[in-house]
Each structure stands twice: as C-alpha cells, then as structure tokens.
C-alpha positions in Angstrom: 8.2 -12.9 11.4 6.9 -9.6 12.1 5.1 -8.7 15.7 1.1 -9.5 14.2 1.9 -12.7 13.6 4.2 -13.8 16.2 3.0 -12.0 19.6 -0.2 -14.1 19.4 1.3 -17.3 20.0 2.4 -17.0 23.5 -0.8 -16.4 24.9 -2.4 -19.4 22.5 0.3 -22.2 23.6 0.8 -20.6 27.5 -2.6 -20.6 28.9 -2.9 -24.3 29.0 -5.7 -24.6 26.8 -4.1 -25.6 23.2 -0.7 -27.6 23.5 2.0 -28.0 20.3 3.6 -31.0 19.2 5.4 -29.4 16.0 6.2 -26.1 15.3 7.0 -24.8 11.5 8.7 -21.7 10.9 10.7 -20.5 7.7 14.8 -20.4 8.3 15.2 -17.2 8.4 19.1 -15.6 9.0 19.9 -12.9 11.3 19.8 -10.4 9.3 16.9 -11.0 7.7 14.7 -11.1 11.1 16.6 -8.1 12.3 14.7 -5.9 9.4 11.7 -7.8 10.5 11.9 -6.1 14.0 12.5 -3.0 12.3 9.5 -3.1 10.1 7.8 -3.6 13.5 9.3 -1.3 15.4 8.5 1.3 12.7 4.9 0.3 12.0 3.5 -1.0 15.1 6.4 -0.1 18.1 3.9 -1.3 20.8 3.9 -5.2 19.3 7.5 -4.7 19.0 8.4 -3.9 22.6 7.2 -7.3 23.7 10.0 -9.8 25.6 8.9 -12.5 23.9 8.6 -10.7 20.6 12.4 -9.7 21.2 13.4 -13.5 22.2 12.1 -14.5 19.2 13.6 -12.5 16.9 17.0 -13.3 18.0 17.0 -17.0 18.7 13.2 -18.5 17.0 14.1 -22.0 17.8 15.5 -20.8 21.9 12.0 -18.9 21.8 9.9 -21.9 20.9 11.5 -24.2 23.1 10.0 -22.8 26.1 6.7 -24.4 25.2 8.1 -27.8 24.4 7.0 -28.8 21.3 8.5 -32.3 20.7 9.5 -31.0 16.8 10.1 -27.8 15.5 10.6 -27.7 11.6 12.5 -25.1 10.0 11.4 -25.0 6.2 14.4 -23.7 4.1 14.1 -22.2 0.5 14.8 -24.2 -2.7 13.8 -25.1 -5.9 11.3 -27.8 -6.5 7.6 -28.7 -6.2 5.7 -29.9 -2.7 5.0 -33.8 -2.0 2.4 -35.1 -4.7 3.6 -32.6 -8.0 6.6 -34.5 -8.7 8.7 -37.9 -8.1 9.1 -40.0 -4.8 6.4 -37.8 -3.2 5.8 -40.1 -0.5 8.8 -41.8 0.6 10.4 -41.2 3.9 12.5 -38.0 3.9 16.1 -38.8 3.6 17.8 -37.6 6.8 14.9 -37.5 8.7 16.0 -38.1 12.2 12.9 -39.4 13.3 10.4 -36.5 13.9 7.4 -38.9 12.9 4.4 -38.2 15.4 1.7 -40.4 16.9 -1.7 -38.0 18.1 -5.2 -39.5 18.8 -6.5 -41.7 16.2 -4.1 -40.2 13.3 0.2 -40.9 13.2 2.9 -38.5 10.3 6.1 -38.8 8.5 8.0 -36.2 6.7 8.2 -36.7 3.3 8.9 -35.4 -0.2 12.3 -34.9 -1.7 15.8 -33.8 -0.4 17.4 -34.0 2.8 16.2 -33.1 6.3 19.3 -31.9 8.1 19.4 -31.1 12.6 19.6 -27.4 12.9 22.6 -27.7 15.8 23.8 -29.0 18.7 22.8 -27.2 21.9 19.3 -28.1 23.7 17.3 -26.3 22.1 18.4 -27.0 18.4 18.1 -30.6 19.5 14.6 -30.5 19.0 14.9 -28.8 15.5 15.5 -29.9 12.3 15.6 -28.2 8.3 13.7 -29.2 6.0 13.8 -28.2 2.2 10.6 -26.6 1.0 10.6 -30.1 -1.5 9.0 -32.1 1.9 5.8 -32.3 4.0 4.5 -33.8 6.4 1.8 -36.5 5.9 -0.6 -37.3 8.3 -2.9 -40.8 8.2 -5.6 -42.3 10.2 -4.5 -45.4 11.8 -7.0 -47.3 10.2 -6.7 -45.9 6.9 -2.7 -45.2 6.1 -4.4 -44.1 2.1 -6.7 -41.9 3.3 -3.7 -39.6 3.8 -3.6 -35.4 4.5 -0.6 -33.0 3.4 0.7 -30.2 5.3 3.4 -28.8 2.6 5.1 -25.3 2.9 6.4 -23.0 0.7 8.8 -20.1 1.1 8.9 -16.8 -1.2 11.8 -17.9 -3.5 12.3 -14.2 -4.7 13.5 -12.4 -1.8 15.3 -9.3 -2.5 16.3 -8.2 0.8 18.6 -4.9 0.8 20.2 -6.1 3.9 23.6 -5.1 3.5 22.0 -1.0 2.7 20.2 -1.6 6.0 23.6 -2.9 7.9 25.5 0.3 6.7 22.5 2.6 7.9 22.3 0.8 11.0 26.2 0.5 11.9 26.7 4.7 11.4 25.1 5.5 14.7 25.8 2.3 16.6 29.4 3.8 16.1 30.6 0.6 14.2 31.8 -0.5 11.1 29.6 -2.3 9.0 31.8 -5.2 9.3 32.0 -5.1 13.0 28.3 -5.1 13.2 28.0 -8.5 11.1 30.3 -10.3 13.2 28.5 -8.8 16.3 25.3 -10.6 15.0 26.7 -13.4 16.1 26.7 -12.7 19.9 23.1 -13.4 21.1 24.0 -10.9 24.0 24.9 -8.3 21.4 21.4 -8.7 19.6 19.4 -8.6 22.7 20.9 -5.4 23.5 20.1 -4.2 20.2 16.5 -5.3 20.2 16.0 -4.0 23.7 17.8 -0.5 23.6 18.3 0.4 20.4 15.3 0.2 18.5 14.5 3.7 17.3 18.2 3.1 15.4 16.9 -0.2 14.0 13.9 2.0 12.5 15.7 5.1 11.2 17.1 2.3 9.4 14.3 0.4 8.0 12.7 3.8 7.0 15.6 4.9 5.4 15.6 1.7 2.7 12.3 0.3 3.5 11.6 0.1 -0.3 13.8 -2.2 -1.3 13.3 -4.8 1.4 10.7 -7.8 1.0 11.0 -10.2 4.1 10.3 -13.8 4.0 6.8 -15.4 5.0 5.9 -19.2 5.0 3.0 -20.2 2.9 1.1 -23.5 3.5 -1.0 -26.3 1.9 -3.2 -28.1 3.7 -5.9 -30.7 2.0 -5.5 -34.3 0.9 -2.6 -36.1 -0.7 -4.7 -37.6 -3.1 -7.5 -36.9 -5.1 -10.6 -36.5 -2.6 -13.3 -39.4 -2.7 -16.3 -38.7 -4.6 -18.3 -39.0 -1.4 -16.0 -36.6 0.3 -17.6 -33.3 1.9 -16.9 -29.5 3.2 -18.3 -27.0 5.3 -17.5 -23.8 6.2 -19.2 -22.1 8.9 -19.0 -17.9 9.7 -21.0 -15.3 11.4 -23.8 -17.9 12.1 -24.1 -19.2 8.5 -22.4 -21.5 7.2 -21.9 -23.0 3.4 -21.5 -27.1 2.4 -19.9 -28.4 -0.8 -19.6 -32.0 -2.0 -17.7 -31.6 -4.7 -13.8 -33.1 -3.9 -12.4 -29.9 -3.1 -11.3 -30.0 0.7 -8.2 -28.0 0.8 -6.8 -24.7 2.4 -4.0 -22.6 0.9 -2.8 -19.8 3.2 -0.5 -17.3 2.0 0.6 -15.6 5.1 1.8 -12.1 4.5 4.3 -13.0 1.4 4.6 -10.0 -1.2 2.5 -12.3 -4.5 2.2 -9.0 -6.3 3.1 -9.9 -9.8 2.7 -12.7 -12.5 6.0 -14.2 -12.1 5.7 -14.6 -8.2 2.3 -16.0 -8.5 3.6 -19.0 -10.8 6.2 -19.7 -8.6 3.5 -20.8 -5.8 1.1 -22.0 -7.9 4.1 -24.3 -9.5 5.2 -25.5 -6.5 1.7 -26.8 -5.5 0.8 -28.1 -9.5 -0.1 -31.0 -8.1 -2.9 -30.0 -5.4 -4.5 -26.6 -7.1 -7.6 -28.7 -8.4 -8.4 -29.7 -4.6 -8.3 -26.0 -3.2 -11.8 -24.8 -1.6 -10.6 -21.8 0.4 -7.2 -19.7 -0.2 -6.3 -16.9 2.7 -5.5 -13.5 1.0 -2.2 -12.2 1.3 -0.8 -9.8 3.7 -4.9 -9.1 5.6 -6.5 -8.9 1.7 -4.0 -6.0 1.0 -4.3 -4.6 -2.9 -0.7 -3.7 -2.7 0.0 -8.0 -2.2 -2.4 -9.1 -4.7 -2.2 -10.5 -7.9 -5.4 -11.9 -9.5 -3.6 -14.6 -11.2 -3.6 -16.4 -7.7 -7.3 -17.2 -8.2 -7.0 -18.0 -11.9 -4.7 -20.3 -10.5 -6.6 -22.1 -7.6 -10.6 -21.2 -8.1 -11.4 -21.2 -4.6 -14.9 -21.0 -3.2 -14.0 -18.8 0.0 -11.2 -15.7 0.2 -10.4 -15.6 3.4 -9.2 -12.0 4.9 -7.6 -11.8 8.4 -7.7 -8.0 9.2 -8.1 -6.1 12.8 -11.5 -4.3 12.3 -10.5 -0.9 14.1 -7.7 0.1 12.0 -7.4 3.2 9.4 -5.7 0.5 6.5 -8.0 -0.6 3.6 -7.8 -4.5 4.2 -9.5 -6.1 2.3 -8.7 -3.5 -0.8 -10.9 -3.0 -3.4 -9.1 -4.6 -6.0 -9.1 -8.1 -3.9 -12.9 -7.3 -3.3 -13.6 -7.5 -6.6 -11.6 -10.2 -7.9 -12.9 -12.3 -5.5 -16.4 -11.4 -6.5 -15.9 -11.9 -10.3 -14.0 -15.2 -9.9 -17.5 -16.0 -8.0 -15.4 -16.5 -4.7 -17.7 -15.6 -1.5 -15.3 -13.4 0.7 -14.9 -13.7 4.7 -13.3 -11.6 6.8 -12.3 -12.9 10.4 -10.7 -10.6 13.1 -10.4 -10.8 17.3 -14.3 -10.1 17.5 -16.0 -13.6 18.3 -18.8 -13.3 15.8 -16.3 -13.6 13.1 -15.2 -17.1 14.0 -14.2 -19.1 11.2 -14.7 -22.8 11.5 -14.4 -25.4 8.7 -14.9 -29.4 8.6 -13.7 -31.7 5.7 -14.1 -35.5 5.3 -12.0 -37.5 2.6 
C-alpha cells in the first residue's frame, strides 16, 4: 500500500479510458497501513501528500468505491495452497455471495478453499467481500468452460510488523497515551487528521523503528488452471522486439514489492503456487529488481523466460541490482525493464 503503487490508479480508472469491474487488495488493518503512509511520507513525502493517497490509506474499500467497481476482493492471510495445488480447487467458494462476473466473450467464479465472508455493512463494504488467500478467481470463455485461466493471490505470511514500537513513538508527541491512540484509530475523522496534519510525526516515527517493520504486499498468479495445450503459444513484445515461445508455459507471477529475501520466504510462495510453477514464462522482480528483496531461490523455483523489472529510470537507487542482474542472466532469463517512458511498453499475448 505505499504511495508508488497506489497514486497511479486514480488517474488510470478516472480518465474514462480503462473501466474496473473487480478490485483486489490485501486486508490490511489500520495499523499496519498507517506505517505504510509513514514509509511514504519518509521516503517519497510528495506521493504522500496526495488526497486520494490519504483516502486510501484510511478507508481502501471507501477509496475504491468512488470508481464503482461492481466487486472489490479483499485477500486475507492464511495457510494453504492457491486453486489447482491442493483439493476441491475448483468448486464454488463457500460463502461466496455471488461476486461471479460476466465480460465480453469470457464469465468467473471464485473458487478454491475456505470461506468468503462480506467485509461490512455500510455502502461501501457492501460491494466488498474477504477472501482467504486459499481462493481465486477463475475465468472461462463461454464457449469453452475447460479452457479455464486463474487469477490466485498470495499474501506474505511472515509479517513482522513492530507496530505497537511504532504506536508508542507516535503517541509521545501526539500527547496521548499509547492506548488512547489505538482506540482513536478507530474514528475515521481522527485518522484523516492524522494523515493530513501530522505527518512529519508519523515519520519521526517510522524512522525511528523502520528496521524492524516489513509491510504487507499482494503477490499474484496469473496463467491457466490447467496444464497448457500442446499447441498453445506466447509472445512477449518490448522496445520494438519482441520474443515467441510454444512451449506450454503461458503464465505471469508478479511479486509486487513483498520482502522474498531469504530461503524460507521464498518456499512459502513457491508452496502456495506448487501446483502452477511448471506453467510460469515471466515472474516480475520484487520490490523494482531490488538486491536487498531478492532471493535466487525464486528462479530455481519458477525458471522463467522473462524478469520483469518495474523501476522509474531517473532515480539515484540501483533497481535492477546487480545481484538480480546476474541471476537472471545465469538462470538464462532475458531481463526487461519497463518505466513511464513509452518505448519501454511491455505487451504480452498468450493462447491456451
């Protein structure tokens, strides 16, 4: 939830040109997103001072509303594999209060395991619902219901957030008690205020325990629920080249900006999607390709043909790092870096 790779959707849903049906977002807690605005506030204060930047961080499903999606999906964390490595991987979610979607030419259900559950009662919750990290949602072409894609998620199950550390150096120089300040995270007024007016306190507070806080991010599968027909195809198309592939492997895994930095974190994922790791062509990099979020066992794991970096060219960070740069290279993984500049368009096509 941090301002990079939030602020951006305002302008993509609000000029008209690309409407939403479904929006998926981790359930993330007050607390949680509050160091999110911190982190922002600290490292990029301009992002941070956006209104709708602010709206979102204290109410994400009142902040998504305003563009009417007809579903918004909030992915909670859990234990379990995605839809396809384990049992009852295609039956109807239980709960599932009816968020199945027609489009043009294709109709989806949620599935998996566990129990899809409405996130509240006011309007705006009305349209969202949680969904354990166990589900998906599978879409089908009307006149193929096999032929059938997977959009499954999964949330960083080892969050260590220091959140109570940041609470106690946040409540000091609001002038309240640490236990006054949880139970004013509850007012939506209170938060505003907070995000609004206060934010050089919410970043003398992120700075002063930044290193033991790792925020959530949403990772997500995207490829076919079953195993790719032989006559099945890719391309990938970039800086006027482009690269095709016949060999079953249609499927994207993008990692968003989750902290994969060690063996252990890196099963985790790779478990969740045991099912679907033979079908991946192209894997985004975490965090823009940063060393510091990169462990090479992801690419052991998933032997993708393309490492996709997302990185803002005219910055003094090293994304992609050296150490990602070269693990791609000796896993025999082309790499491609996309930013804002048009002649880095990214464009791929898959047929099952």
């Amino acid at each position: 939830m941090h301002a990079d790779h939030v602020n951006g959707v305002e302008k993509l849903i609000s000029d008209g040109k690309f409407a939403v049906d479904t929006v998926m977002m981790p359930l993330v807690g007050m607390k949680d997103r509050l160091v999110a605005f911190a982190k922002s506030a600290a490292e990029d204060p301009a992002s941070a001072g956006s209104a709708f930047y602010r709206s979102f961080i204290a109410n994400p499903v009142e902040a998504m509303s305003r563009f009417e999606p007809r579903n918004i999906l909030l992915v909670r964390r859990g234990e379990g594999g995605a839809p396809g490595s384990g049992t009852r991987d295609d039956a109807p979610l239980d709960g599932d209060p009816g968020t199945s979607g027609e489009g043009r030419g294709y109709g989806w259900k949620l599935v998996g395991q566990g129990t899809a559950e409405p996130a509240g009662a006011s309007p705006a919750e009305r349209r969202a619902t949680i969904i354990p990290v166990t589900s998906g949602i599978r879409v089908s072409g009307f006149d193929d219901w096999e032929k059938a894609w997977l959009l499954a998620p999964f949330v960083d199950q080892s969050i260590a957030l220091a959140k109570d550390g940041f609470l106690a150096k946040l409540a000091a120089p609001l002038g309240l008690s640490e236990a006054k300040l949880e139970v004013q995270l509850d007012d939506p007024n209170f938060v505003l205020d907070l995000l609004s007016n206060r934010a050089s306190e919410l970043k003398d507070a992120y700075k002063a325990c930044h290193h033991n806080l790792n925020l959530t991010s949403l990772c997500l599968f995207s490829g076919p629920l079953g195993t790719a027909a032989a006559q099945s195809w890719h391309k990938l198309s970039h800086s006027g080249w482009s690269a095709a592939h016949a060999h079953g492997r249609l499927a994207w895994l993008a990692t968003g900006d989750a902290k994969l930095n060690s063996e252990g974190k890196y099963d985790a994922l790779l478990n969740h999607f045991a099912g679907h790791l033979e079908k991946i062509v192209t894997v985004t990099m975490p965090h823009h390709g940063s060393d510091l979020d990169f462990h090479e066992r992801l690419l052991e794991g998933t032997s993708p043909a393309f490492g996709v970096v997302a990185a803002d060219a005219i910055k003094d960070w090293q994304h992609p790092g050296a150490a990602v740069t070269r693990a791609l290279a000796s896993h025999g993984a082309l790499i491609v870096v996309t930013n804002s500049q048009i002649q880095t368009l990214l464009s791929e096509l898959a047929q099952v």
